[in-house]
C-alpha positions as CSV (number, residue, x, y, z in Angstrom):
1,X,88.3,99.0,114.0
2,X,85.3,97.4,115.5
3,X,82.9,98.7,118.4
4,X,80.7,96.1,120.4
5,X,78.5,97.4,122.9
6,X,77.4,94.7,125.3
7,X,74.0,94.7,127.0
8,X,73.1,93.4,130.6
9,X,70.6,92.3,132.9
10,X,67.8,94.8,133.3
11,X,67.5,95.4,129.0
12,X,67.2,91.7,128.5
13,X,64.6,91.6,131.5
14,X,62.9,94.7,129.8
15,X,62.7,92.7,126.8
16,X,60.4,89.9,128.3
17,X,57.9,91.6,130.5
18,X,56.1,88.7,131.9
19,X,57.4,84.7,131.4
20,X,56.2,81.4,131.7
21,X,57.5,77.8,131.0
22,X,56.2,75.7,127.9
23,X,57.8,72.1,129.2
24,X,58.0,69.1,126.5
25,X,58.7,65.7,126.5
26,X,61.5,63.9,125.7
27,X,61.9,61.1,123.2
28,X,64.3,58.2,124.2
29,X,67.4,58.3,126.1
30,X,70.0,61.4,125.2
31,X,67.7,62.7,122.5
32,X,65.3,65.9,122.5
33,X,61.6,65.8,120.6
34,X,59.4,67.7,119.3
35,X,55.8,67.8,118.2
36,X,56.3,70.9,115.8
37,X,59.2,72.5,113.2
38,X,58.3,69.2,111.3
39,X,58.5,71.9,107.7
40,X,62.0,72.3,108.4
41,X,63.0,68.6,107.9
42,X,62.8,66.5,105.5
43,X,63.5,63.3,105.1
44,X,67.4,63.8,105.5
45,X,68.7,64.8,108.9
46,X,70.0,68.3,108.8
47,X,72.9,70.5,111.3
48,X,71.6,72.0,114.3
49,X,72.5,75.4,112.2
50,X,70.6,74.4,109.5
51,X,68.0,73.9,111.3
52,X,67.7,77.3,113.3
53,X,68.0,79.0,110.4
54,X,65.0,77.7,108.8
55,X,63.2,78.3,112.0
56,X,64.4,82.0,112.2
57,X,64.7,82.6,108.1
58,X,62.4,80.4,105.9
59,X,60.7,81.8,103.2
60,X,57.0,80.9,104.1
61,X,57.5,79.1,107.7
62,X,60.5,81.3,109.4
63,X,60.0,83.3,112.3
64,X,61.4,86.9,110.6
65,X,59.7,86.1,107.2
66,X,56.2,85.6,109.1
67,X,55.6,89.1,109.5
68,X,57.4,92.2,110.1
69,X,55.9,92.5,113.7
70,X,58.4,90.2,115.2
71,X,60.3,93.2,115.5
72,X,58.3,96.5,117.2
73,X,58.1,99.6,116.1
74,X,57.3,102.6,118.0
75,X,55.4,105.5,116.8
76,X,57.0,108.0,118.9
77,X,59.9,107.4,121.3
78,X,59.4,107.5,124.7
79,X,59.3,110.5,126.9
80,X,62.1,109.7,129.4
81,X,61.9,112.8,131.2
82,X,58.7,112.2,131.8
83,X,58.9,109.1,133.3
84,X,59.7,109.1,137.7
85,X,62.4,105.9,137.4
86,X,63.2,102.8,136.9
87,X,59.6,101.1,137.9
88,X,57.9,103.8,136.0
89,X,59.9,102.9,132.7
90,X,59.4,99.1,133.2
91,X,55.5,100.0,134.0
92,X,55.5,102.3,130.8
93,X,57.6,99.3,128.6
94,X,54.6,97.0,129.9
95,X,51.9,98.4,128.6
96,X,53.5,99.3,125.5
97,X,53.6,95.7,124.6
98,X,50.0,94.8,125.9
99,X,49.2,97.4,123.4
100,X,51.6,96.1,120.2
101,X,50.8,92.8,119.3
102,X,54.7,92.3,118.7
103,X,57.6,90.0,119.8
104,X,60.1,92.8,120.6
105,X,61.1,96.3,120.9
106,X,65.0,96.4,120.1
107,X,67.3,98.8,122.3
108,X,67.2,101.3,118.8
109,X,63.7,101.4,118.6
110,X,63.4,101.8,122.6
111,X,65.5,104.9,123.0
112,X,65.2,106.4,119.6
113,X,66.6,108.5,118.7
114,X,69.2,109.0,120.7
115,X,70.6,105.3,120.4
116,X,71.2,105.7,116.7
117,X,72.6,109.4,116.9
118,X,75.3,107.7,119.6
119,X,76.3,105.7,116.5
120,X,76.4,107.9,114.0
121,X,78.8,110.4,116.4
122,X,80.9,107.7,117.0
123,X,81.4,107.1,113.4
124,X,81.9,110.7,112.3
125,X,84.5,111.2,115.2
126,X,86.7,108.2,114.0
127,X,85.7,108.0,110.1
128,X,88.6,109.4,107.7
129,X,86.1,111.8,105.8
130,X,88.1,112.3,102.8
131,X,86.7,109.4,101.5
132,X,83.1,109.1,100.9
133,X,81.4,107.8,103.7
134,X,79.8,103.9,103.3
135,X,77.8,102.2,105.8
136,X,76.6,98.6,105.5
137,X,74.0,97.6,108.3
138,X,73.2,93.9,108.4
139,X,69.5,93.0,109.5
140,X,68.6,96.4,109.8
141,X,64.8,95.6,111.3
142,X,62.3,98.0,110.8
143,X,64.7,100.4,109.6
144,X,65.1,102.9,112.4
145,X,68.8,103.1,113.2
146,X,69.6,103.4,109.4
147,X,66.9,107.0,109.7
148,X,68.4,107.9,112.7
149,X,72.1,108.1,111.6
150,X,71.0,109.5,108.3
151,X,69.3,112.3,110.2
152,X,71.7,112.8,112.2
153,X,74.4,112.9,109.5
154,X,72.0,115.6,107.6
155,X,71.7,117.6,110.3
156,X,75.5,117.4,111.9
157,X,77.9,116.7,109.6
158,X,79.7,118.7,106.7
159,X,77.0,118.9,103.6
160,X,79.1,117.3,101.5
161,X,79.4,114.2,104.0
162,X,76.0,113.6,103.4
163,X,75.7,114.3,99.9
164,X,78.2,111.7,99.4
165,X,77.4,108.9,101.4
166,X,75.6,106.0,100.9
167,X,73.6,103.1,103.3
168,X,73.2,100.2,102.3
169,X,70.5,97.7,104.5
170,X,71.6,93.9,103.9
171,X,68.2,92.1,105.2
172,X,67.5,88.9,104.4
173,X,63.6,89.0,105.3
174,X,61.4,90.3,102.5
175,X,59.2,92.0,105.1
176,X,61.6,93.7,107.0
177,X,63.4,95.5,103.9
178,X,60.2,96.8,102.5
179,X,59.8,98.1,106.1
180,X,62.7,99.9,106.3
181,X,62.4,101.6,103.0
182,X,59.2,103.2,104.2
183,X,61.2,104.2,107.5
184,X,63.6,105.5,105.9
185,X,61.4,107.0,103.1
186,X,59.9,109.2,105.8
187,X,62.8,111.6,104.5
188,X,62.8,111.8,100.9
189,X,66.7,113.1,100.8
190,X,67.6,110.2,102.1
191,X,66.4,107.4,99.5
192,X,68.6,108.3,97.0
193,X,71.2,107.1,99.3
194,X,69.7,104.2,100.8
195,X,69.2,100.8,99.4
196,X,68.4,97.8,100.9
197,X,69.7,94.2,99.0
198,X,67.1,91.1,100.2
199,X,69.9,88.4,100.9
200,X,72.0,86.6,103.3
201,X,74.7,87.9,104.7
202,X,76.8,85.5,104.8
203,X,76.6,84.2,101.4
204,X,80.2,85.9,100.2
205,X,78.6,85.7,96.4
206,X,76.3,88.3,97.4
207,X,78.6,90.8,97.9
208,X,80.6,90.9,94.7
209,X,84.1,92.0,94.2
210,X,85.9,92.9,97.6
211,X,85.4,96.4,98.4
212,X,89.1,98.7,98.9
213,X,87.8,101.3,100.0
214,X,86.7,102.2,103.9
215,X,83.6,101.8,105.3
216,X,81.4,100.9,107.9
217,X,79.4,97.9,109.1
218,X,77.0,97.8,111.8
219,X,75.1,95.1,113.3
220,X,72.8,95.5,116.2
221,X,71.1,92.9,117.7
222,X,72.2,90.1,114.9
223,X,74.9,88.3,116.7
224,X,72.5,86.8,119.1
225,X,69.8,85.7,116.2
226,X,73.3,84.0,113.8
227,X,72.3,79.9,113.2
228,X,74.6,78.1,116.0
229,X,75.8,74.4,116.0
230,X,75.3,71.7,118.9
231,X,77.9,69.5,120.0
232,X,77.7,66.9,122.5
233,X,79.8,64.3,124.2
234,X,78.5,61.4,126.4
235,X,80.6,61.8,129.3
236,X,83.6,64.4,130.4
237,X,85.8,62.3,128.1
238,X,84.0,61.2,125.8
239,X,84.9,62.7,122.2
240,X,82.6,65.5,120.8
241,X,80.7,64.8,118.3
242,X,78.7,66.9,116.3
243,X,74.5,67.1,116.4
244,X,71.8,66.1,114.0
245,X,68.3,67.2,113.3
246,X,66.6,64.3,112.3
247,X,62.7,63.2,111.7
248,X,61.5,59.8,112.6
249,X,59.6,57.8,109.9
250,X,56.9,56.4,112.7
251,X,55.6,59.3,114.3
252,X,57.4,62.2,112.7
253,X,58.6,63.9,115.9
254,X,61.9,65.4,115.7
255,X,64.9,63.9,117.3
256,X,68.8,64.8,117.8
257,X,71.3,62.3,116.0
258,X,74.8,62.1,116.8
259,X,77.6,62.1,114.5
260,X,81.7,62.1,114.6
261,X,83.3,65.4,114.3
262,X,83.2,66.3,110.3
263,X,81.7,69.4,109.2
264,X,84.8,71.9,108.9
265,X,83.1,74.9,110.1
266,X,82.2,73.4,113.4
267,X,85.9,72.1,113.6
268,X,87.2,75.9,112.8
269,X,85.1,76.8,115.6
270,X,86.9,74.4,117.9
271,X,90.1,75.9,116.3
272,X,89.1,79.0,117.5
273,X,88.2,77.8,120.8
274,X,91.5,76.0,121.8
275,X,93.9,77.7,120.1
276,X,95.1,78.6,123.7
277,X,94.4,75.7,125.7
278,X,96.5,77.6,128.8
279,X,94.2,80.4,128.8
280,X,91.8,80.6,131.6
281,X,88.5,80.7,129.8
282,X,85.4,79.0,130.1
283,X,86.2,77.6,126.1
284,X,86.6,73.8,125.5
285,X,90.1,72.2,127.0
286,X,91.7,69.0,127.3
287,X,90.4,67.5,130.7
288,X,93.1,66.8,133.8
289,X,93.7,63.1,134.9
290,X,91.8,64.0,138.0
291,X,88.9,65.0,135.9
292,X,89.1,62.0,133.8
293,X,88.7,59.5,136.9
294,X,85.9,61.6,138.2
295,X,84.5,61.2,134.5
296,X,84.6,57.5,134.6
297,X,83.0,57.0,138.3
298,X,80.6,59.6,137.8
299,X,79.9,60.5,133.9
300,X,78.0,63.4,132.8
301,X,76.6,64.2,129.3
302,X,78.0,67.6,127.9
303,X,76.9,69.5,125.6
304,X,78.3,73.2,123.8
305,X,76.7,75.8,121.4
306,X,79.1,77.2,118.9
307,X,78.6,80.6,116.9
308,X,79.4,78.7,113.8
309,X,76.8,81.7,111.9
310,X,79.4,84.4,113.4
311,X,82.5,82.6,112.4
312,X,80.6,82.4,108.7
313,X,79.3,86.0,108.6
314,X,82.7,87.6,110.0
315,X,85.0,85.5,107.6
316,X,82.8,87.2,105.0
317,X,82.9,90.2,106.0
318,X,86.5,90.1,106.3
319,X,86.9,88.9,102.7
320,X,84.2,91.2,100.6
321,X,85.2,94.1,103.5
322,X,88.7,94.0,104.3
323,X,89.1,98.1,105.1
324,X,86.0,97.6,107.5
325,X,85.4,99.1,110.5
326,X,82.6,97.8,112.5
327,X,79.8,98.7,115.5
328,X,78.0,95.6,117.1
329,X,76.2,95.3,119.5
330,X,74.2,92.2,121.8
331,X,73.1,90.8,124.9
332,X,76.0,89.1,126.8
333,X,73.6,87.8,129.2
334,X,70.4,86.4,129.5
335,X,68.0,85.1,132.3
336,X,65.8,82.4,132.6
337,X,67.6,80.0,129.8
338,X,65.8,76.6,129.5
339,X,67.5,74.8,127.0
340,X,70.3,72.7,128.1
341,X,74.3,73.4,127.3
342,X,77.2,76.3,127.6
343,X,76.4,79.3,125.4
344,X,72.3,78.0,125.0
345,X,69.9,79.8,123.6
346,X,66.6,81.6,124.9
347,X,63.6,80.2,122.6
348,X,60.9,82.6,123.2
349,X,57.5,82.7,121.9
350,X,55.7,86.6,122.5
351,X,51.8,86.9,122.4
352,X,50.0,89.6,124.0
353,X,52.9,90.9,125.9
354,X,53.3,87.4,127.4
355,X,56.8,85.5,126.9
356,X,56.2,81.6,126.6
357,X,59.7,79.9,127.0
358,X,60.6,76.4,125.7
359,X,62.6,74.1,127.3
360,X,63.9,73.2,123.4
361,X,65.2,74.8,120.3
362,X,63.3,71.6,118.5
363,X,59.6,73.4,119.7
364,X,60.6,76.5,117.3
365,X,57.9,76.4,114.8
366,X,58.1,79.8,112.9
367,X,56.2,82.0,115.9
368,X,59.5,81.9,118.1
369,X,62.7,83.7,118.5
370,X,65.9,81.9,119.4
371,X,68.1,83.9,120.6
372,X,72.1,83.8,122.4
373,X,74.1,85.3,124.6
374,X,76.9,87.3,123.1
375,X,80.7,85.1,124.5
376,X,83.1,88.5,123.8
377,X,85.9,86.4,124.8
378,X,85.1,84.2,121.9
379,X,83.7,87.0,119.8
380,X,87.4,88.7,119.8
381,X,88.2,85.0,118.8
382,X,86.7,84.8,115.8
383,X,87.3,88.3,114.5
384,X,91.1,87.8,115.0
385,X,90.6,84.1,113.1
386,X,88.5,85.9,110.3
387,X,91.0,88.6,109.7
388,X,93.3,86.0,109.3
389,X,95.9,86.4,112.1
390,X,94.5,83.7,114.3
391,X,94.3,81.6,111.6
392,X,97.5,81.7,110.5
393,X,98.8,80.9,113.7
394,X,96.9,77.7,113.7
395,X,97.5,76.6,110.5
396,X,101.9,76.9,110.8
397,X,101.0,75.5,114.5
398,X,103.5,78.3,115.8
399,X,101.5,80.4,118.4
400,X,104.4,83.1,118.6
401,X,104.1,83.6,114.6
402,X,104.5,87.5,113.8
403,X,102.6,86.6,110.2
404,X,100.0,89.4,109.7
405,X,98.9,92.1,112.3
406,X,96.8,91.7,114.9
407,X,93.7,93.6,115.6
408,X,93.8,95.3,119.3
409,X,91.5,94.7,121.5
410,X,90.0,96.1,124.6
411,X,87.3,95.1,126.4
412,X,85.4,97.8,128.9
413,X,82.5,96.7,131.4
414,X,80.1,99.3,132.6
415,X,81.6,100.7,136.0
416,X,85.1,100.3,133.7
417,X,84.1,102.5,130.8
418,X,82.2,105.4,133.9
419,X,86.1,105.2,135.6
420,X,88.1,105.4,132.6
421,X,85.9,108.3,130.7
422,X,84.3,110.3,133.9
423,X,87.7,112.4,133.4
424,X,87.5,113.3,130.0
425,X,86.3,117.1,128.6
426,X,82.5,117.2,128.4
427,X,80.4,118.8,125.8
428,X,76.9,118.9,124.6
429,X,74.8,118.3,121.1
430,X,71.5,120.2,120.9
431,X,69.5,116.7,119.2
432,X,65.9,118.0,118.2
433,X,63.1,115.9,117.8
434,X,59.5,117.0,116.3
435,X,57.3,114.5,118.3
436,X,58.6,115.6,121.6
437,X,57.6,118.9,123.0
438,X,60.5,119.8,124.9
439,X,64.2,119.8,123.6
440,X,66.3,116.5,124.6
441,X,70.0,116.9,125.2
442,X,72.8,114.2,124.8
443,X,75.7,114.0,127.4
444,X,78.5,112.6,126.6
445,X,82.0,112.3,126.7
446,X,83.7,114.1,124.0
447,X,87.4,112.7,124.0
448,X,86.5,109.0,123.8
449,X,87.8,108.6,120.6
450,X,91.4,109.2,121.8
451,X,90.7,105.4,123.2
452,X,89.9,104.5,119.8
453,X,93.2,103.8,117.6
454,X,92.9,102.4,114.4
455,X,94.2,99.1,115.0
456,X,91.2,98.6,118.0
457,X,88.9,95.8,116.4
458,X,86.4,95.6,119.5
459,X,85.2,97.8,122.3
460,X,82.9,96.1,124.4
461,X,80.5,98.9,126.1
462,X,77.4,98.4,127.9
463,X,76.2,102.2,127.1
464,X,78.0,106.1,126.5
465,X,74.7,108.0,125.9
466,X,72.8,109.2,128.9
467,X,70.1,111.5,127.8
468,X,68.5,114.6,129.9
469,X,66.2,117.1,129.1
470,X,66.1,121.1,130.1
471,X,63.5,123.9,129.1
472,X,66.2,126.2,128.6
473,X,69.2,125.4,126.9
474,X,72.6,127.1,126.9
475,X,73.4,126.0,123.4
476,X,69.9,128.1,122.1
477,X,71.7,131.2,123.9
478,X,74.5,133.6,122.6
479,X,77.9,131.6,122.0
480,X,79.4,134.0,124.9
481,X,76.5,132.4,127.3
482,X,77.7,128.9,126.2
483,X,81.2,129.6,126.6
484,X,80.5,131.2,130.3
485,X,77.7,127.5,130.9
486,X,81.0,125.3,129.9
487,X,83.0,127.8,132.6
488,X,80.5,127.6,135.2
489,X,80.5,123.6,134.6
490,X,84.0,123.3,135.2
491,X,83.7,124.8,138.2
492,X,81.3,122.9,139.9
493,X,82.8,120.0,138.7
494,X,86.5,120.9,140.9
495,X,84.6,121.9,143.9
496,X,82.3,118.7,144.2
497,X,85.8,116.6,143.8
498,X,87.6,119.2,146.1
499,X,84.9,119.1,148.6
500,X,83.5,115.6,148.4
501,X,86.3,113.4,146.9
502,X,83.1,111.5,144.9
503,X,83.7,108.6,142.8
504,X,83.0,108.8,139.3
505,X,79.7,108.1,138.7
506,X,78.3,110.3,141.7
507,X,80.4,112.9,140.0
508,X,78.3,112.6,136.7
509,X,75.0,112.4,139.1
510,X,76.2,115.4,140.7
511,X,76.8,117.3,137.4
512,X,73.4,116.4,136.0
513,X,71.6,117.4,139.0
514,X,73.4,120.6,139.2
515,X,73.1,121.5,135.6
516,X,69.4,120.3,134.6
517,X,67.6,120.1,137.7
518,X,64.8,122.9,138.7
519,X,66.3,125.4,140.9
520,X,63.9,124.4,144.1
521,X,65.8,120.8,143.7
522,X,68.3,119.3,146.3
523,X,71.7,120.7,145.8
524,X,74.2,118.6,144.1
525,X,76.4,118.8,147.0
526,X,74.0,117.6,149.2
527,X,73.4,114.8,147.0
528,X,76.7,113.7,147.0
529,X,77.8,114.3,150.5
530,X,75.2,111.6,151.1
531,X,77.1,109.5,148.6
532,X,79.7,110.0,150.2
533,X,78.7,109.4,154.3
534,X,76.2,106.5,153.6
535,X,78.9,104.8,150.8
536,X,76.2,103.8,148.3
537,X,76.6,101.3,145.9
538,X,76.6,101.9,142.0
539,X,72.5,100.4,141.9
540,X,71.6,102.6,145.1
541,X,73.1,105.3,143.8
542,X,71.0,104.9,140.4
543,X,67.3,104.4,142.7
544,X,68.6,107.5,144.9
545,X,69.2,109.4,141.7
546,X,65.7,108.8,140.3
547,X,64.3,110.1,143.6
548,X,65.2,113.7,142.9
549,X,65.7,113.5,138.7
550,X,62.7,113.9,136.7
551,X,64.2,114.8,133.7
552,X,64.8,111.0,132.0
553,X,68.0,109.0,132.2
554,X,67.2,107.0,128.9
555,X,69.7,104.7,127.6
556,X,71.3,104.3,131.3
557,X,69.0,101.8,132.3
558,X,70.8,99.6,129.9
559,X,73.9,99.6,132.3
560,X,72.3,97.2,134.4
């Protein structure tokens, strides 16, 4: 079982407040230079992979191994109730990095706590707790979603649950892990069940004997930061062949050399990519005789990142793991990509709340973050090849092989997940947090996990938590005043779809307005019979919402 949430636009574009191109030169024809990164080759040429992940992980010169404030950390989380909209949270998100002299805030850090006590829910609604709960989290960062699930855990689940559990932090930067054991060591229960291990990931020696038992395995934000390899072909087609990093002996600059198809990783990649060449994906197919006559009057260089890191860290996982279950999540988008090629990367340099962009991976020097867009289609892939069932297919070359079991997938959009779940029973969690003077309150949909079978490897979900706030709350009241709060709910939820025949999401608008606005606001019904005449669209409908909700919408600005 695996859940990926998927991130897009306006959380990538709250990520990098303010932009600006760094252009370089070139250096000859079909090759890229570079004036820096020189550390990270030596006198042998080295895989584009290789490469990226001495930029990102090298002991002394590496971009996470510089210092731990490539990744922010928040002293408090923000006050989203207290902030009028959209403008006002990308206003409040601005200053916040003119005043951190950091590279990013992550989505866990930005909405914390909430973000992390979505996780741990999810995993105590669909974790068999009669074994002891295990949790691996791979490049944990500063170490906030591993506190906020172990608070949450304390504070929610059975006593023995979190007795008996144990987290363990896979980082492979020095920095980071001492980070997150202060983070963590905020709440001295929790250190005796939390460790972190300062390695790779990917290395399957690292991990010992396979574990049998179940357990969990969550990975936020590390997808998009796994080494990648370049291949590039000189025409539509022309054979792919694989790319070099490579330092020339006269002036020292970096350049790209191009080699015949070899290295077996890159090739299972390609496996993974073509195993259906009749699919209609964006992957890498065999090109039509029509395309191959345009190809020869009119050629065009090509060139296609592969998540060759993935395919490595999920094959491991697979092996040491085999009973896991698994939450990711990543960016399936982002803007304002420079470098050339399908599936590029962002290479980002952060100083003083300013984003400098490069034009190539080659200008990484240690003070940037390379970054990629998140292909589910190809993510689903490669999770189905680790397993083994996709493999196994390729290697007896019979696609309609019944060898193994294949892992289900589904994969839900935003405005997919509102439609299939706005139906479903609702309940409330009373989450308290000490830094915040008023009480926060988590809405969410409490029969999702009936979506969640146990042979689901992915979900793909933009965002379930939407978080409110309200002065007096039903669930700090007698259980009979709860009971007649869920009644009254109901209620108003049959007359606005009796009356009003709303859609979805204006439905979950209405409720929130009806439930946790002041009494001298607008009526829900008014709200949505406006919906309803003037036919608003899903991001009119989120601007008109702000208009009349003070109380903060959190983590749904991530839907965008």
């Amino acid at each position: 079982m695996a859940y990926t949430y998927r991130y897009s636009r306006p959380l990538v574009q709250s990520y990098r407040i303010l932009h600006k191109l760094h252009a370089v030169s070139s250096c000859g024809q079909n090759r890229f230079s570079s004036f820096f990164s020189t550390e990270f080759v030596g006198d042998t040429p080295v895989l584009v992979r290789d490469f990226i992940h001495s930029a990102l992980y090298h002991p002394d010169h590496g971009y996470f191994s510089q210092s731990p404030r490539s990744v922010g950390v928040l002293d408090r989380g923000i006050n989203f109730h207290k902030l009028q909209g959209r403008k006002a949270y990308m206003s409040h998100l601005e200053n916040i990095y003119k005043q951190n002299d950091v590279s990013w805030f992550t989505p866990v850090e930005l909405f914390k706590p909430w973000y992390a006590h979505g996780i741990a829910e999810a995993i105590l609604r669909t974790t068999n707790l009669s074994f002891p709960l295990k949790i691996y989290e791979i490049g944990g960062g500063s170490g906030t979603c591993a506190k906020g699930i172990m608070d949450y855990i304390m504070l929610n689940a059975p006593t023995r649950v979190y007795n008996n559990m144990s987290y363990t932090s896979v980082e492979i930067s020095s920095s980071l892990a001492k980070k997150q054991l202060e983070t963590v060591g905020e709440v001295g229960s929790h250190l005796s069940k939390f460790k972190v291990e300062c390695r790779d990931a990917a290395d399957r020696i690292g991990w010992g004997n396979a574990e049998q038992q179940p357990c969990w395995v969550i990975m936020l934000e590390v997808l998009d930061n796994l080494p990648h390899d370049l291949i590039y072909s000189g025409n539509q087609i022309s054979p792919w062949m694989e790319v070099w990093v490579e330092k020339q002996q006269d002036s020292g600059k970096l350049c790209e050399l191009y080699k015949p198809m070899q290295d077996p990783l890159i090739k299972s990649c390609l496996d993974v990519l073509n195993v259906d060449k009749d699919f209609k994906h964006q992957g890498i197919k065999e090109a039509s005789f029509p395309s191959k006559m345009w190809a020869k009057i009119f050629p065009k260089a090509k060139r296609c990142w592969l998540p060759t890191g993935c395919l490595k860290l999920l094959e491991t996982l697979h092996g040491a793991l085999p009973k896991m279950s698994m939450i990711a999540s990543d960016f399936s988008y982002l803007p304002d990509v420079k470098v050339p090629g399908e599936r590029a990367p962002l290479v980002s340099t952060k100083k003083d709340g300013s984003s400098s962009d490069h034009s190539s991976y080659l200008d990484a020097k240690g003070d940037a973050d390379i970054f990629f867009p998140t292909d589910f289609w190809l993510l689903e892939r490669i999770d189905h090849y680790s397993s083994g069932w996709l493999k196994s297919r390729i290697e007896s070359y019979d696609r309609s092989s019944k060898k193994g079991k294949k892992r289900r997938t589904i994969t839900l959009d935003t405005s997919v997940f509102m439609e299939e779940f706005a139906y479903t029973c609702l309940s409330f969690s009373n989450i308290e947090d000490e830094e915040v003077e008023e009480r926060g309150w988590v809405f969410k949909v409490s029969s999702y996990q009936n979506l969640f079978q146990e042979d689901i490897s992915i979900i793909s979900l933009n965002v379930y938590i939407l978080s409110f706030h309200n002065k007096s709350s039903p669930r700090n009241s007698s259980s009979s005043s709860h009971r007649q709060f869920k009644i009254d709910l109901t209620s108003k939820v049959s007359l606005i779809f009796s009356e009003h025949q709303a859609n979805n999401l204006a439905l979950l608008v209405a409720i929130s307005l009806e439930c946790f606005l002041p009494a001298d606001s607008p009526p829900s019904s008014i709200f949505v019979q406006e919906i309803c005449c003037n036919q608003l669209s899903v991001k009119d409908l989120i601007i008109y919402c702000f208009a009349f909700l003070p109380t903060g919408w959190g983590p749904i600005l991530a839907s965008w």
